[in-house]
N, C-alpha and C positions, 0 to 999 in steps of 0.2 A: 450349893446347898447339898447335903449331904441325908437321905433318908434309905428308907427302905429299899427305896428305887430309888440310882444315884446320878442327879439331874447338875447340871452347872449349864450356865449362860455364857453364850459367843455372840457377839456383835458380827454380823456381817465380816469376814474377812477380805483384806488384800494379801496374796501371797508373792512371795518371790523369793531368789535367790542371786545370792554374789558371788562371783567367781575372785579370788584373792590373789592377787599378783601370781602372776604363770613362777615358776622357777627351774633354773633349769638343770642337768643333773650333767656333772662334767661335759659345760658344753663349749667348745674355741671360741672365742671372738671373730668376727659379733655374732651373737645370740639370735636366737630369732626374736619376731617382734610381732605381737598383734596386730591384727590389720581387720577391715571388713565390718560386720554388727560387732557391738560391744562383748565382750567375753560375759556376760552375765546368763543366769536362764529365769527369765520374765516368769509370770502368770502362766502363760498358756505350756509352758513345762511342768508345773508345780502338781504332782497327781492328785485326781478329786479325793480320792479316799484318803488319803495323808491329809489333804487339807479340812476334810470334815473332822478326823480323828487327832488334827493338832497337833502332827506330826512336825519333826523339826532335826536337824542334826545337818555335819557339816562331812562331806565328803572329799575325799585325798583320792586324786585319780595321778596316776601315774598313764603314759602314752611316749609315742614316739612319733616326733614331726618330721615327715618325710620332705625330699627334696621341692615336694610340689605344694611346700607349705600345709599341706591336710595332715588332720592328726590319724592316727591310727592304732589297733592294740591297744584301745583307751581298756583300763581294767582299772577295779578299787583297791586302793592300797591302804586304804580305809575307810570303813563303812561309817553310816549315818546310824546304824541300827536298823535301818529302813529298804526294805527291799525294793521296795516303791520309789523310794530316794535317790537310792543307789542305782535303779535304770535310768531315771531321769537326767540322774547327773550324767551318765554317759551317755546318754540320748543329746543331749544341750550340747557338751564337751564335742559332739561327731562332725555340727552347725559350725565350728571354728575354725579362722585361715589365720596364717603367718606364713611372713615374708622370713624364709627360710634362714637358718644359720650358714655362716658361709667358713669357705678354707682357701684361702690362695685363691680367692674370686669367684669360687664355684659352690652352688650349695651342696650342702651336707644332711644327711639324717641324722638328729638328735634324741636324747633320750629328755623326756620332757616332764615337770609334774604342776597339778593346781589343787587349789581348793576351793568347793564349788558349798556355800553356807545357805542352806533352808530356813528362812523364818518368817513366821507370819505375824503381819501390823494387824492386831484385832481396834485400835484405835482405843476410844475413848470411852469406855463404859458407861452405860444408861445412869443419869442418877440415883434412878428409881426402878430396882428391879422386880423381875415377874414375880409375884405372888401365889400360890396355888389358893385356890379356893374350893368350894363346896365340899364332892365325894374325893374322901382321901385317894392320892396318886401311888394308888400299889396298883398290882396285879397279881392276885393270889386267886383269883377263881379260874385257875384255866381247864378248857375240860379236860377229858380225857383222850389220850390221844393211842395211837399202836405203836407211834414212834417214840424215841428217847432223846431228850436234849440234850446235847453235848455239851455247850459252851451256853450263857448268857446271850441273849438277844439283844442288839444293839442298836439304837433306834437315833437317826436324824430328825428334829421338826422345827418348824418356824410358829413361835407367840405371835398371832395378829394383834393390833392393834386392839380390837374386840375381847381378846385375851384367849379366844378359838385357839387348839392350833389344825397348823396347816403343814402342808408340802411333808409328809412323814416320810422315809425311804429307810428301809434294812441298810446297816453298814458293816452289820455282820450276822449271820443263820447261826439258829442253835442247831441247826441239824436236823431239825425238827419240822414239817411245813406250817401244822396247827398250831406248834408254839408259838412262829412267827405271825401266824397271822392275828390268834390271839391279843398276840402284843399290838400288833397294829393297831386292832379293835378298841383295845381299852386304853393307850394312850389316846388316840384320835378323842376320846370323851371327857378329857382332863380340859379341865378351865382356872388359869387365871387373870387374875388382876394384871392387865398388861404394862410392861415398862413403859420405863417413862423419859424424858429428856427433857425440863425447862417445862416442866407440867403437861407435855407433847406426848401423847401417846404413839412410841415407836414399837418396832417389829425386832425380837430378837429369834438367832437360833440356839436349839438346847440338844442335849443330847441326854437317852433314857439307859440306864444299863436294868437290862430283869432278868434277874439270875434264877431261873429254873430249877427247881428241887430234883438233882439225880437218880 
């Protein structure tokens, strides 16, 4: 939904990413070969802030796999747009073994590339989603502060069941301490009519943008 203050619904995510067939860049026969955990980077790589902010895009790393199968010099040869992305991917890409390329029976150091794809399954959308109710959902009274807002205020929260919300967290400062806190204050007091699922009252997360008058 789309208002004053600009709110959209997330379902609980699962994040992860694919690593897309290695390729290799003039390399002898035989090639190296994957070996060890799967070339992919799970959940526990996928960074929280990208994942709250729906962050997504597909990384080209470029490396060079050494005689002892480890990669090394991993660098991006193209970026996801995401800087958060883009460490990840070469943070996951460092975890990878191959059984080396070889020449005349002996291994060799090759020059190597992948691509490592961020996306998140939000699943299945509520039937029935959150509702606002009662006092309209702005924030236009905020006091007066000594500071100046730079940027909008960017606000994580979970719809309880209840339609409360809950678990609020900054996922980005306007620059400002009171602005932020502000914001905290008066989303924390926004009520709606909670989602729904098959008439079930479920928990979604939303996200608040409050754009601060400069």
């Amino acid at each position: 939904m789309k208002r004053a203050i600009l709110v959209f619904s997330l379902l609980p995510t699962l994040a992860f990413a694919q690593a897309q067939p290695d390729t290799a860049i003039a390399v002898p026969a035989p090639s190296p070969t994957a070996i060890g955990t799967p070339h992919t980077c799970g959940q526990k790589y996928y960074p929280p802030v990208a994942t709250r902010l729906g962050l997504e895009g597909t990384a080209t790393l470029i490396f060079r796999i050494g005689t002892d199968g480890i990669p090394k010099d991993i660098a991006i040869a193209k970026s996801t747009g995401s800087l958060d992305l883009d460490y990840a991917s070469v943070n996951c890409a460092s975890t990878w073994s191959y059984k080396p390329a070889e020449k005349d029976g002996h291994p060799i150091e090759v020059s190597w590339s992948a691509k490592v794809t961020w996306q998140l399954n939000y699943g299945s959308p509520p039937s029935t989603p959150p509702i606002p109710t009662a006092a309209p959902h702005t924030c236009s009274d905020r006091p007066m502060s000594s500071g100046k807002a730079q940027v909008p205020t960017i606000l994580s929260f979970v719809i309880g069941i209840d339609g409360n919300v809950k678990n609020l967290q900054i996922l980005q400062t306007s620059g400002d301490r009171i602005s932020d806190l502000y914001g905290v204050t008066c989303v924390s007091a926004w009520r709606f009519e909670p989602a729904k699922n098959k008439d079930q009252g479920v928990e979604v997360e939303e996200f608040a943008t409050l754009p601060w008058p400069l």
